[in-house]
VMD Tcl script that draws the C-alpha trace (Angstrom):
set ca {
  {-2.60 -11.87 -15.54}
  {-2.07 -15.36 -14.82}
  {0.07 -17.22 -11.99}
  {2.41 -18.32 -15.01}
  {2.84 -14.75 -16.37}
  {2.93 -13.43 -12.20}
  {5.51 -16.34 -11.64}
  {7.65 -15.41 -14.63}
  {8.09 -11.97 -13.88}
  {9.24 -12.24 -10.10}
  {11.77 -14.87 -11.25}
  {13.06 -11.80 -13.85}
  {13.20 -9.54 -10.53}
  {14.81 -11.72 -8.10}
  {17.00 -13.91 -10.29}
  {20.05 -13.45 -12.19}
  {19.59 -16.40 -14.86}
  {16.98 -16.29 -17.26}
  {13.71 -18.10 -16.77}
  {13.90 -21.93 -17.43}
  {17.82 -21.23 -18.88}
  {15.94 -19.68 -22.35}
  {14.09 -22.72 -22.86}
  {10.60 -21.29 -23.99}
  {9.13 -24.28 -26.32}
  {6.16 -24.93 -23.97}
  {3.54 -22.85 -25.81}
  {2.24 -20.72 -22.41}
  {5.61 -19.92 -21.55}
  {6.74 -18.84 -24.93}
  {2.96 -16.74 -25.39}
  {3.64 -15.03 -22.00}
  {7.42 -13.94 -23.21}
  {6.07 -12.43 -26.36}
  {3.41 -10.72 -24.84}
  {6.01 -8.98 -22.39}
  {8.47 -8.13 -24.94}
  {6.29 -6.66 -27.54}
  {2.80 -5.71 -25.80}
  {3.60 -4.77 -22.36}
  {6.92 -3.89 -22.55}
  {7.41 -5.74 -19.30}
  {10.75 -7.51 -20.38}
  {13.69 -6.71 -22.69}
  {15.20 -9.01 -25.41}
  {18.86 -9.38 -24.50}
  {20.74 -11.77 -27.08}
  {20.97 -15.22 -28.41}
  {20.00 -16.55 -31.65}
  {21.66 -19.26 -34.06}
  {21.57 -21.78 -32.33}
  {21.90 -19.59 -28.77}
  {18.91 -19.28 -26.44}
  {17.24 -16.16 -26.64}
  {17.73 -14.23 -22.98}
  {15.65 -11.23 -21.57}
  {15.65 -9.12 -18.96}
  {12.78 -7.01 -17.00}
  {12.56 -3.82 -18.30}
  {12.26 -0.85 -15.63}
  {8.61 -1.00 -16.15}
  {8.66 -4.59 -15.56}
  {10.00 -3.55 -12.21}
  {8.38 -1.30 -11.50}
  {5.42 -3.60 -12.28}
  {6.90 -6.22 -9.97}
  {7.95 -3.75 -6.79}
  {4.06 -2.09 -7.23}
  {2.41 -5.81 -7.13}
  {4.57 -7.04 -4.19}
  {3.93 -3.80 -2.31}
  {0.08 -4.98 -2.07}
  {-0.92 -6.41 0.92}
  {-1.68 -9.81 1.41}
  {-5.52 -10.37 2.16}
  {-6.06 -11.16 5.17}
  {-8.34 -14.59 5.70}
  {-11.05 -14.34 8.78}
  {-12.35 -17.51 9.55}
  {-15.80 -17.66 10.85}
  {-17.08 -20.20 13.20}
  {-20.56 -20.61 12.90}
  {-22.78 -20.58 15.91}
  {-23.73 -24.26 17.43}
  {-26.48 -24.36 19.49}
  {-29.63 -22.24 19.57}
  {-27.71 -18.75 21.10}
}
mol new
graphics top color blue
foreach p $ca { graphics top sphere $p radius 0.5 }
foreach p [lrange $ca 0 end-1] q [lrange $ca 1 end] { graphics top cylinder $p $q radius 0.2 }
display resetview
């Protein structure tokens, strides 16, 4: 999945208006919302039409999706120093 499609679905979690106010024309945005309507089943078609934005909504797998992914924990970065000197 990619940090467009990752992006896009925690704004459907955590926000009540739909993702860039139904404006999907740029072509990633607009492939990512059709593959979570009809392939994954991640988000739900809502309304609009003539002349209307379309709207959606995460489906309960998308949350479920979304609460499983944020539940992961964060890798944790170790930094390693390297040695100067000869011990």
């Amino acid at each position: 999945m990619t940090p467009l499609q990752l992006s896009i679905l925690i704004h459907y979690r955590g926000a009540a208006r739909d993702y860039r106010e139904g404006d999907f024309s740029a072509p990633a945005v607009r492939e990512a919302i059709n593959e979570f309507v009809e392939h994954s089943k991640l988000l739900e078609y809502t309304g609009g039409g003539a002349g209307v934005n379309a709207t959606y909504k995460l489906s309960a797998r998308g949350e479920a999706f979304v609460d499983g992914l944020c539940a992961l924990p964060l890798p944790e970065q170790v930094w390693v120093m390297p040695k100067l000197g000869g011990g």
